[in-house]
Each structure stands twice: as C-alpha cells, then as structure tokens.
MDAnalysis code that builds the backbone (N, CA, C; Angstrom):
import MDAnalysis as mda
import numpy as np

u = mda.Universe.empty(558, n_residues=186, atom_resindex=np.repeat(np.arange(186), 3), trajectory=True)
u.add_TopologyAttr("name", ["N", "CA", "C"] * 186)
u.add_TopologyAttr("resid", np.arange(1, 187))
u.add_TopologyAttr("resname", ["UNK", "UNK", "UNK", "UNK", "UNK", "UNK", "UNK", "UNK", "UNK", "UNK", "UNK", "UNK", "UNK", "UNK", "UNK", "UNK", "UNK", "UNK", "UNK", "UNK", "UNK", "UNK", "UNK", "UNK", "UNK", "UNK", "UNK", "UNK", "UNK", "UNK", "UNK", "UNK", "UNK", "UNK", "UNK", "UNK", "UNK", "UNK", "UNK", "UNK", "UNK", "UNK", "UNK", "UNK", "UNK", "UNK", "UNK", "UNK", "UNK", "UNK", "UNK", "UNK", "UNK", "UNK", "UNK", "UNK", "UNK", "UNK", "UNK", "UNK", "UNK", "UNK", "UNK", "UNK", "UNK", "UNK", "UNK", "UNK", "UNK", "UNK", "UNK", "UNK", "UNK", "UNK", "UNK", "UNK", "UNK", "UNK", "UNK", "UNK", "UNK", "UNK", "UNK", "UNK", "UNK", "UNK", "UNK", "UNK", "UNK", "UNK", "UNK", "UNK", "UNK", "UNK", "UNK", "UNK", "UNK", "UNK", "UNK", "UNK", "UNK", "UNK", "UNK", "UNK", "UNK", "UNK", "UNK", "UNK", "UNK", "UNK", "UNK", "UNK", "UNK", "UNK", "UNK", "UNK", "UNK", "UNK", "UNK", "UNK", "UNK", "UNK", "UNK", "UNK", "UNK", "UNK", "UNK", "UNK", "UNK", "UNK", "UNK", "UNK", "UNK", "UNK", "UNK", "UNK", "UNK", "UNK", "UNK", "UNK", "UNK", "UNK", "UNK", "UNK", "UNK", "UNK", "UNK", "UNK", "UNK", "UNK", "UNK", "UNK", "UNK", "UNK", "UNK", "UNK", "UNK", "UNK", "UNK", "UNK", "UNK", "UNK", "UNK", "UNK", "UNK", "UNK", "UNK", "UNK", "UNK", "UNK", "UNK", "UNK", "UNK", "UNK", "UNK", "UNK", "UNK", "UNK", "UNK", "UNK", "UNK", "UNK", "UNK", "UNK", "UNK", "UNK"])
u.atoms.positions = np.array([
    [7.670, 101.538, 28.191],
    [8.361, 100.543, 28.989],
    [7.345, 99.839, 29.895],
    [7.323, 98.638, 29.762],
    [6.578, 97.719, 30.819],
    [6.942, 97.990, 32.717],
    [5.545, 98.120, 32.788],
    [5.646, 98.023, 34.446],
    [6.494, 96.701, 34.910],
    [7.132, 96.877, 35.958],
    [7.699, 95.635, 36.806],
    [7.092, 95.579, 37.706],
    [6.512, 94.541, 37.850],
    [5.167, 93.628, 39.014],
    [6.237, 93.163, 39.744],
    [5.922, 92.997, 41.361],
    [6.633, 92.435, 42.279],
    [5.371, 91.915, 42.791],
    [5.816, 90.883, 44.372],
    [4.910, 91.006, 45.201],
    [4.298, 92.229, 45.890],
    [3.365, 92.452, 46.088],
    [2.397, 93.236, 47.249],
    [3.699, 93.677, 47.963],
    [3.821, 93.115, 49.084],
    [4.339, 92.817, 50.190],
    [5.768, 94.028, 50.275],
    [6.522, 92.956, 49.344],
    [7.818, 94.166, 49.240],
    [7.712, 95.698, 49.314],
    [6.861, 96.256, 48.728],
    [7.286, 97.670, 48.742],
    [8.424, 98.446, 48.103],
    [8.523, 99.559, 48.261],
    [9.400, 99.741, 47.728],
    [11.019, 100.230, 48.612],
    [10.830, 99.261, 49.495],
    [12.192, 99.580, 50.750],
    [13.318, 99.165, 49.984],
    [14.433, 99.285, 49.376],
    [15.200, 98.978, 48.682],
    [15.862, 97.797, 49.081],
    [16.054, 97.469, 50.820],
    [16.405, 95.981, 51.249],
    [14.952, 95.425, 50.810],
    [14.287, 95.672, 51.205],
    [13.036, 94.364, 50.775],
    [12.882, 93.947, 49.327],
    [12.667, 95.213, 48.470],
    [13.103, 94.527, 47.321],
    [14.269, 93.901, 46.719],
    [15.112, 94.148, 47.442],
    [16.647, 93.297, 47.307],
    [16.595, 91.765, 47.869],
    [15.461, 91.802, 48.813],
    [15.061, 90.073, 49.187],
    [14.279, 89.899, 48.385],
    [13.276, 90.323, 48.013],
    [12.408, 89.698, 47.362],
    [13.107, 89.747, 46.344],
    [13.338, 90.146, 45.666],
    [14.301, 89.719, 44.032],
    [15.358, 88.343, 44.038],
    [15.961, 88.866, 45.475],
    [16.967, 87.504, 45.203],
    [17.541, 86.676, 45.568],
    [16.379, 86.499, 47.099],
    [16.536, 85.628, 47.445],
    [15.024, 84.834, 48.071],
    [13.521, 85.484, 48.838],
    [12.511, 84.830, 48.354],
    [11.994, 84.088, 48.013],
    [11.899, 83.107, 47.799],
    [11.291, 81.898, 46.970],
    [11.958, 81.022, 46.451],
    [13.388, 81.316, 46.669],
    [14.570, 80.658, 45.834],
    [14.914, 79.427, 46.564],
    [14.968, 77.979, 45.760],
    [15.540, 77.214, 46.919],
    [16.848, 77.042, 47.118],
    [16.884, 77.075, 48.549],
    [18.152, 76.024, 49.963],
    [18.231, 75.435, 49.791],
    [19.411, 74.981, 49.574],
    [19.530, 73.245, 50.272],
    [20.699, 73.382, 51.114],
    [21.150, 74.595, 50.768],
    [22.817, 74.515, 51.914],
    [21.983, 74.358, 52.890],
    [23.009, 74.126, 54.277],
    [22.646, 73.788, 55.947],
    [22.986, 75.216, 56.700],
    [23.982, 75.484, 56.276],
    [24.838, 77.172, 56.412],
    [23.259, 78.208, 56.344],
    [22.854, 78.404, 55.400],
    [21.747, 79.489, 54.941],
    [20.394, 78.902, 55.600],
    [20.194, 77.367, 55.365],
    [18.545, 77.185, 56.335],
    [19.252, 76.891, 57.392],
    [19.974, 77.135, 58.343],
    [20.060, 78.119, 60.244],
    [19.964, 79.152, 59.889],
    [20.912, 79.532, 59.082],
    [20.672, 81.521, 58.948],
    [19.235, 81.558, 59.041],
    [18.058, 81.264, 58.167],
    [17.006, 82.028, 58.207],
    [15.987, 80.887, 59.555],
    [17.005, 79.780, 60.090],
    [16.310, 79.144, 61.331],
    [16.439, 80.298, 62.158],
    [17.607, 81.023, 62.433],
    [17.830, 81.907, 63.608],
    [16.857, 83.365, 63.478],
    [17.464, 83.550, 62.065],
    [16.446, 84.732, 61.743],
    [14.657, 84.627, 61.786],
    [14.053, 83.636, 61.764],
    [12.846, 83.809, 61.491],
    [12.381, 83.399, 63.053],
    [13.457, 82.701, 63.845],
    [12.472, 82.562, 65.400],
    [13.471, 84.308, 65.965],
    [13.793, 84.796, 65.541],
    [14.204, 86.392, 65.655],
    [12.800, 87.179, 65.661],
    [12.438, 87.086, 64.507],
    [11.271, 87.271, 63.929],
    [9.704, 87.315, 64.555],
    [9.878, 86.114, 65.321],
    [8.085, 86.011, 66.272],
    [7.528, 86.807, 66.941],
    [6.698, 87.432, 66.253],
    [5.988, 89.054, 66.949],
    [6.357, 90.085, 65.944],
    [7.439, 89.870, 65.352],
    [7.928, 91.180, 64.609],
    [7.674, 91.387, 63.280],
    [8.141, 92.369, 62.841],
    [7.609, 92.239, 61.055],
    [9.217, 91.973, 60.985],
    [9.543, 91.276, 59.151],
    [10.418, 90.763, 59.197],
    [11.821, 91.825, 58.425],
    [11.137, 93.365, 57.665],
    [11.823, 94.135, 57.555],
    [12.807, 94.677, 58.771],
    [12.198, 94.232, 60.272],
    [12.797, 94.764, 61.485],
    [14.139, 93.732, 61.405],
    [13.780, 92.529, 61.121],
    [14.845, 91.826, 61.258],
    [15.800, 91.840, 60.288],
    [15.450, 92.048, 58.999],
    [16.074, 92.183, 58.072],
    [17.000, 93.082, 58.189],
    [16.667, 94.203, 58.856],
    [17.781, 95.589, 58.733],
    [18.313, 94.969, 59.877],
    [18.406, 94.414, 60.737],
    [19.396, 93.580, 61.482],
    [20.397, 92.402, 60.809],
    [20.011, 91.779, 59.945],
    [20.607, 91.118, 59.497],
    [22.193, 90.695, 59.883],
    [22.714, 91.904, 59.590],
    [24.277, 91.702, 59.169],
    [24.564, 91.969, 60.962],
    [23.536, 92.506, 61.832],
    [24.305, 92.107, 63.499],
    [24.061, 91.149, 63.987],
    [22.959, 90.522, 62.914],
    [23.150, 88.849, 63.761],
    [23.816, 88.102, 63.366],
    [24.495, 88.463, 62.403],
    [25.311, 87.696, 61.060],
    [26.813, 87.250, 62.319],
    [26.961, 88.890, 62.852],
    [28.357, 88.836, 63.455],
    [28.229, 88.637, 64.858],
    [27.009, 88.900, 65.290],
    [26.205, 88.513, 66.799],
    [26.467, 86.735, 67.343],
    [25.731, 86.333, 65.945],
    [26.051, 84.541, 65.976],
    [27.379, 83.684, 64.911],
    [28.321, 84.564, 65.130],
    [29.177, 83.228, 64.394],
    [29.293, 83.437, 63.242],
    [28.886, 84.338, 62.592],
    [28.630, 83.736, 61.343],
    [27.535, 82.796, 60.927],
    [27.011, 82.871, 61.743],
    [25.539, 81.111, 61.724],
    [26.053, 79.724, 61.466],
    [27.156, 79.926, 62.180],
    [28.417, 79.076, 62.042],
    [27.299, 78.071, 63.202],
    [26.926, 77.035, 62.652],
    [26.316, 76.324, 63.506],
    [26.691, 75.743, 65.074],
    [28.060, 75.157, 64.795],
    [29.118, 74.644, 65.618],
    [29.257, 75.418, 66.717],
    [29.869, 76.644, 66.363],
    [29.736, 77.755, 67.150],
    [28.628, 78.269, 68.020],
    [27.598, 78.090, 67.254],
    [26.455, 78.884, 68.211],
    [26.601, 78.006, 69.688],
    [26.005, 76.404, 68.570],
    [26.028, 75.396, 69.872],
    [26.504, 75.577, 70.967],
    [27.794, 76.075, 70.957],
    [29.074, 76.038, 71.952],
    [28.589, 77.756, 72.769],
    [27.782, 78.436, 72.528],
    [27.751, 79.139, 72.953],
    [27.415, 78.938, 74.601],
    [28.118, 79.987, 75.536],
    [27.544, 79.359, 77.045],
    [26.617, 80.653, 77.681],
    [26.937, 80.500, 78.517],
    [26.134, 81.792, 79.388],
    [26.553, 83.657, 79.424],
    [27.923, 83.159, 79.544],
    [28.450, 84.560, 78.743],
    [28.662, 85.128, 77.384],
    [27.804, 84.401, 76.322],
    [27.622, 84.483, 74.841],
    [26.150, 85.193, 75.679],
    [25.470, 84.415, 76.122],
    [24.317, 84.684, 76.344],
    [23.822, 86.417, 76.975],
    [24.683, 86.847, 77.720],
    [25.148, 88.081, 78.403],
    [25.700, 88.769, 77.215],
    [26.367, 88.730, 76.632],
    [26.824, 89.264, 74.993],
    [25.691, 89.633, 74.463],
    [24.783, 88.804, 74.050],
    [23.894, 88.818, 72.974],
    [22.903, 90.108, 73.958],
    [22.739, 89.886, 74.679],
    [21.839, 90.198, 75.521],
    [21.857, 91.997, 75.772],
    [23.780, 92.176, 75.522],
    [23.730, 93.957, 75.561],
    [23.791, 94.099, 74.076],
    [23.684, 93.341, 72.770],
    [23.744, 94.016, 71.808],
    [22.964, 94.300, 71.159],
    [22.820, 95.652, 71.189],
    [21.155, 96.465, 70.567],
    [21.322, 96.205, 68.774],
    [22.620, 95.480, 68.496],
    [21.780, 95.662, 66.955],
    [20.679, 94.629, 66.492],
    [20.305, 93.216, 67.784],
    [19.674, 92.407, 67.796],
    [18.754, 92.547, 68.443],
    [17.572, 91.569, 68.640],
    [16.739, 91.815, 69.337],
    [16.914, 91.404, 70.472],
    [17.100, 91.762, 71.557],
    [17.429, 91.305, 72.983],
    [16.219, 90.497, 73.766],
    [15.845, 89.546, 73.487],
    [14.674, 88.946, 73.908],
    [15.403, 87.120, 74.284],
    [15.666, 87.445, 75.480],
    [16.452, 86.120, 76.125],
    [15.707, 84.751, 75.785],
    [14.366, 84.627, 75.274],
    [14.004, 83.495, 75.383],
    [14.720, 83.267, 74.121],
    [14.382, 84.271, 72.962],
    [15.028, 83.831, 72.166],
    [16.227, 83.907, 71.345],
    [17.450, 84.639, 71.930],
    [18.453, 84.201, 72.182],
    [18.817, 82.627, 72.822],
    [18.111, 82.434, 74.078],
    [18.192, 80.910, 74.481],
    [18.007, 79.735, 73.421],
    [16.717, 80.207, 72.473],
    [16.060, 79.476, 71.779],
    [17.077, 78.856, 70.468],
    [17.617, 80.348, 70.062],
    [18.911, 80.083, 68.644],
    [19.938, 79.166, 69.184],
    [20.620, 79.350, 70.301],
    [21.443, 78.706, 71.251],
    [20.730, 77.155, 71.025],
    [19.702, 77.089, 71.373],
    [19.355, 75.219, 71.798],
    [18.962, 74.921, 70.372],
    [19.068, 75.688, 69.310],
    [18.251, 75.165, 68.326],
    [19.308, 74.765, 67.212],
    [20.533, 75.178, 67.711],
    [21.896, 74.882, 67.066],
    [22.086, 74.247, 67.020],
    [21.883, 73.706, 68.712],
    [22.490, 72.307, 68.873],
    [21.300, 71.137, 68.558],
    [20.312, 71.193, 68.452],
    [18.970, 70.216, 67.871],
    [19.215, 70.442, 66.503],
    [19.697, 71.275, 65.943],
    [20.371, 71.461, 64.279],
    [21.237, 70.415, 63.872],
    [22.063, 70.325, 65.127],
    [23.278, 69.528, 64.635],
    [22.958, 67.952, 65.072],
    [21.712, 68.453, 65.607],
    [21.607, 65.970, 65.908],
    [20.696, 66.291, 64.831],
    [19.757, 67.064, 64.197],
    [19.265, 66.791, 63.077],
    [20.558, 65.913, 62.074],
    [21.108, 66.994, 61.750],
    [22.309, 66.912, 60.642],
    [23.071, 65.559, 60.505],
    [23.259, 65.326, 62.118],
    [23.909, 63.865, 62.109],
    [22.733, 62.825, 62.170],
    [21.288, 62.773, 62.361],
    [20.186, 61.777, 62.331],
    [20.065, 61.593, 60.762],
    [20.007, 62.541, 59.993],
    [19.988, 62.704, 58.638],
    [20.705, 62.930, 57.321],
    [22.233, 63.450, 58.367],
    [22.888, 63.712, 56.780],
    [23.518, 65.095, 56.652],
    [21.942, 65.617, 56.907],
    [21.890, 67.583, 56.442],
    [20.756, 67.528, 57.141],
    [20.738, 68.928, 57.571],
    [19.596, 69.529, 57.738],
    [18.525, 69.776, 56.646],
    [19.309, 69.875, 55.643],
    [18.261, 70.129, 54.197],
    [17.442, 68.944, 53.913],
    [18.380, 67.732, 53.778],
    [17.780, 66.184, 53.645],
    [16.175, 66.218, 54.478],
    [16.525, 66.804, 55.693],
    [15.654, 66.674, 57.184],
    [14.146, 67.180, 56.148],
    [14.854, 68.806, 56.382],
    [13.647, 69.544, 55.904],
    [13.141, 69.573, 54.566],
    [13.481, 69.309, 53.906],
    [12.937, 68.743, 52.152],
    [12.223, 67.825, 52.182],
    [12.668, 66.807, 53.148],
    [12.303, 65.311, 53.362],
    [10.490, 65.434, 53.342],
    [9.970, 66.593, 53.685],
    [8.504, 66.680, 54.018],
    [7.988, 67.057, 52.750],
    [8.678, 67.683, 51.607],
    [8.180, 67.274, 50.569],
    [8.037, 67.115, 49.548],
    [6.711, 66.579, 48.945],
    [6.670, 65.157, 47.905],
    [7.988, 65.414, 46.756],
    [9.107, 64.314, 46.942],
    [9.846, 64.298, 45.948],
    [10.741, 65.419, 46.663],
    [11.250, 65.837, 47.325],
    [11.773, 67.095, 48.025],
    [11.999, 68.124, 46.756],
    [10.697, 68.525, 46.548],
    [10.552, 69.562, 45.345],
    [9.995, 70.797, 45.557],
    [10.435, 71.760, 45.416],
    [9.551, 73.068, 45.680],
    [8.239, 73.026, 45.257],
    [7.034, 73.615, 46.011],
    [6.044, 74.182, 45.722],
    [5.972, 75.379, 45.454],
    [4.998, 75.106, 43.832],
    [4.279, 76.354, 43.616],
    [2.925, 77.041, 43.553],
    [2.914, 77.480, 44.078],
    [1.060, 78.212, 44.783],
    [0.999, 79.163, 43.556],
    [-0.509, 78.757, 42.916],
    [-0.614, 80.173, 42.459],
    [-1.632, 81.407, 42.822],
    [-0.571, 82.220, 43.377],
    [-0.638, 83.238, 43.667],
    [-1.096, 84.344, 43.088],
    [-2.268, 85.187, 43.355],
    [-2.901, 86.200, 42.256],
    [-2.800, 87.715, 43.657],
    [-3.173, 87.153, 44.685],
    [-2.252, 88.440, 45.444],
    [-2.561, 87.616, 47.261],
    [-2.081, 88.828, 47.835],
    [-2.183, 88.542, 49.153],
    [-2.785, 87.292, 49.896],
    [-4.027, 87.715, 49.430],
    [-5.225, 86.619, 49.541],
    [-4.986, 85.227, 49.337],
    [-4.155, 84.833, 48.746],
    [-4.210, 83.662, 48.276],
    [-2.577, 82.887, 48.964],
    [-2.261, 83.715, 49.767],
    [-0.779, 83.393, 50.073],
    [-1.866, 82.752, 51.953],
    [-0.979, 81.502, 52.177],
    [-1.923, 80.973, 53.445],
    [-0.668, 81.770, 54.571],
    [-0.948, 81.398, 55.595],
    [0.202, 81.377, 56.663],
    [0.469, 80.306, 57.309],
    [-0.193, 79.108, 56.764],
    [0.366, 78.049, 57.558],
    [-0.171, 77.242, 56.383],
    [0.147, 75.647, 56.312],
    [-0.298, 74.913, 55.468],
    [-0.235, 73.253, 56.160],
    [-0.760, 72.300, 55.689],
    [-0.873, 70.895, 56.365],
    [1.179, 70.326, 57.019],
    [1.586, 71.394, 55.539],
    [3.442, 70.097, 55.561],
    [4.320, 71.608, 56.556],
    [3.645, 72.937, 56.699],
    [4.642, 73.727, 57.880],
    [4.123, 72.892, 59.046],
    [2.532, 72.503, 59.331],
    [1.829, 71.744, 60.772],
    [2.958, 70.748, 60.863],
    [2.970, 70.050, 60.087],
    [3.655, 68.672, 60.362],
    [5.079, 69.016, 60.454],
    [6.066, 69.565, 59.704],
    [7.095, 70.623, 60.009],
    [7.415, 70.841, 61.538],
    [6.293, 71.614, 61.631],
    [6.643, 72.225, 62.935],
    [6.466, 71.323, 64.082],
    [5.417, 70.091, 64.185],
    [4.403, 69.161, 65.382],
    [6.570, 68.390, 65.064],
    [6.843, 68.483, 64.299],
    [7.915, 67.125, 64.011],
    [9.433, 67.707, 65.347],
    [9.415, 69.677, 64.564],
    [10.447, 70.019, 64.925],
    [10.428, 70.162, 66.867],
    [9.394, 70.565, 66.495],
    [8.877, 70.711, 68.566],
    [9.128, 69.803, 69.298],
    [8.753, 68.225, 68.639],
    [8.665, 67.092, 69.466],
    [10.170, 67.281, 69.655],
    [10.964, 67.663, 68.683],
    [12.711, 67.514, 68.507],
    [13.112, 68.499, 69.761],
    [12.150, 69.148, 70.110],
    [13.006, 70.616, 70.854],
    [13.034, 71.707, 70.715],
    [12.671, 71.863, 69.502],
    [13.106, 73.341, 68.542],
    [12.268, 74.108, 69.347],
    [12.996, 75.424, 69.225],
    [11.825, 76.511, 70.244],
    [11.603, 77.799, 68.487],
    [10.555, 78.503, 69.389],
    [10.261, 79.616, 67.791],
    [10.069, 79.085, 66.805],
    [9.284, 77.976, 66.369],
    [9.231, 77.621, 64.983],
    [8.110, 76.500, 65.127],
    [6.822, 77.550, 65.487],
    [5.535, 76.921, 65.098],
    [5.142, 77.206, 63.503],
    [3.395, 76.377, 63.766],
    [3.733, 76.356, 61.959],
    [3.677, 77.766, 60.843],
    [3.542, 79.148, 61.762],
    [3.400, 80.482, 60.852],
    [5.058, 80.707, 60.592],
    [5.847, 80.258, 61.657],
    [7.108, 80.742, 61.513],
    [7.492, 79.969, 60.429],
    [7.017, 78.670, 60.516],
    [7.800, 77.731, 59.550],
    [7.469, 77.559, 58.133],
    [6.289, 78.052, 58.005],
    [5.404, 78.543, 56.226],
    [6.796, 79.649, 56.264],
    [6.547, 80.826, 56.656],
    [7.717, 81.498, 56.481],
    [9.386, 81.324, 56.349],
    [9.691, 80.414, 56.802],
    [10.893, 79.430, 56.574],
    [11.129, 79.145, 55.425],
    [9.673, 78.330, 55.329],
    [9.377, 77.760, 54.205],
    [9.915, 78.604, 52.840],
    [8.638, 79.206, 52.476],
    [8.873, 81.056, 51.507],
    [10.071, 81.221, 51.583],
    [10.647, 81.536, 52.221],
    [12.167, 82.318, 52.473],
    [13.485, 81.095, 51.920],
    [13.237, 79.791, 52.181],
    [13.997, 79.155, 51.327],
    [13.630, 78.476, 50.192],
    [12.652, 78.897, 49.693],
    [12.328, 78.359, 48.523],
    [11.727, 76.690, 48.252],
    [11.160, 76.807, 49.453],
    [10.455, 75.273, 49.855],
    [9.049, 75.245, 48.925],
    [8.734, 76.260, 49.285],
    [7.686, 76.930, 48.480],
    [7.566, 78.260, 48.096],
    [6.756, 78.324, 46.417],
    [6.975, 79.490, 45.936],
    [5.622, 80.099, 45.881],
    [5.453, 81.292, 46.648],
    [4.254, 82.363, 46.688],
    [4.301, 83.907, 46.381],
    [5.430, 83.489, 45.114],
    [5.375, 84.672, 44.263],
    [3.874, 84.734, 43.458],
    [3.271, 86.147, 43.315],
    [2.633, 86.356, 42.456],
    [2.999, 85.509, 40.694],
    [1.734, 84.989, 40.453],
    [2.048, 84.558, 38.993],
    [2.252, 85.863, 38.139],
    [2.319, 86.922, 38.222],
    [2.967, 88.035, 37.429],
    [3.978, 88.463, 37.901],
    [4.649, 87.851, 38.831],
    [5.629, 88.607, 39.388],
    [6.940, 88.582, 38.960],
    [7.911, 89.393, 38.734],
    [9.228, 89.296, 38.098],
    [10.145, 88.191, 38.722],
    [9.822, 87.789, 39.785],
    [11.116, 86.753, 40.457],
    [10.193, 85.427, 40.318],
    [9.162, 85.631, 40.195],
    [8.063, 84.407, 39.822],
    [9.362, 82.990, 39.486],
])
C-alpha cells in the first residue's frame, strides 16, 4: 500500500489533519467562512494555530456564529462576556479587534459587493495561487499581494491582520495553494 504524503506541518493530530485534508488550501468565496477565519486568524497572533483550532467551536458560539451583523452589534457587555470565557483566548485587544473588524467587514461588503469580491480582487484574475511547494522551505510567510493585502486592510482599520497573518488567511482560504506537490490534498 502506498504511503499518504501530507504536508510537514500537519502531523498527525487528528484535528489538524482533518484541516489540512479539508479544508487548507481550498478556495472561499463565501463572506460567512472568510470572517470565520478573519476572526480566527487575528485569534491567532502569537499563537500556534492548533491552539486556536481546538477552540474553534467556542468561538464559533463565543461570536454569533461569525454571524457578521451580530458581532458588529456587539457592545461592551459582549465585550465582558468574551472576556470571562476561557474557551477563547481572552486577550481584550483582540476581542476589541474581531468586534471593529466586523464592522470594517461590513463597509467592505457594502464598498464592494462581498467581502470575497474585496479580497480576491488582489488577485490576478481572482484566481488561486499555486506555489510549488517541495517542503517547508519553500512555503514564504508573507508575499508582495498579503503586503499589499494587509498596507490596504490597515489603512481600512482592520486590527490583527498584518501581512504574516494575512499569507495565512490567505492558505487557509484557498487564495493560495502551499500544499506540497506530493501532497494528497495537493
């Protein structure tokens, strides 16, 4: 029986390989799922992203559902909420940050359409990239279109989503693909 090649990275944590299989590299275009991984990945800054991952499903019910609308509307006593619930990361800036970034989500959405329109819009042909990838090494953490990404989203407001967070954004919705060229989800 043939070995099954994954990325490096995954391991063998049974959630990680459950992302990396199937969802990874795959593209977004819903608006619903790129906030989900907007909220999740400025969650993320400082952390490894298995920490957040096994959080997942308390930020799922922490924020709304990633019910965009909702977050927006969140006030100061959402903020006090979030703030005692240990299945999240309790780090007020960025709790504050998901909060304001909802609502800079949603003048995206109405400046553009979608949020997806927004963020595709950077690139060529709003087509996924594919890197080829032979291992670690060759995967960047930032690239010229997360810089510009991110210099675009900042000027907008956005907090947590300089350009390492936003390569990672990136990866995670399938903006770009840095699967190994042997890799099974390749």
């Amino acid at each position: 029986m043939a070995e099954i090649i994954r990325c490096d990275w995954c391991g063998t944590d049974p959630l990680y390989v459950k992302y990396h299989d199937e969802e990874w590299g795959k593209p977004v275009y819903d608006d619903k799922t790129l906030f989900e991984f907007l909220i999740l990945e400025g969650a993320q800054a400082g952390l490894s992203w298995i920490t957040i991952l096994r959080r997942r499903e308390n930020y799922r019910k922490a924020f709304a559902g990633f019910d965009v609308e909702k977050v927006a509307a969140f006030d100061e006593t959402d903020v006090e909420r979030l703030m005692n619930d240990p299945g999240i990361i309790r780090n007020r800036l960025k709790v504050n940050g998901a909060i304001t970034n909802a609502r800079l989500f949603i003048d995206v959405q109405k400046e553009f359409g979608s949020f997806s329109d927004y963020i595709w819009g950077f690139l060529p042909g709003k087509k996924p990239l594919l890197n080829e990838v032979k291992g670690m090494k060759d995967v960047p953490a930032r690239t010229t279109i997360s810089d510009a990404i991110a210099k675009d989203m900042k000027k907008r407001g956005f907090k947590f989503f300089g350009t390492t967070i936003c390569y990672a954004h990136m990866q995670a919705t399938g903006m770009v693909n840095d699967h190994r060229v042997d890799c099974i989800s390749r």
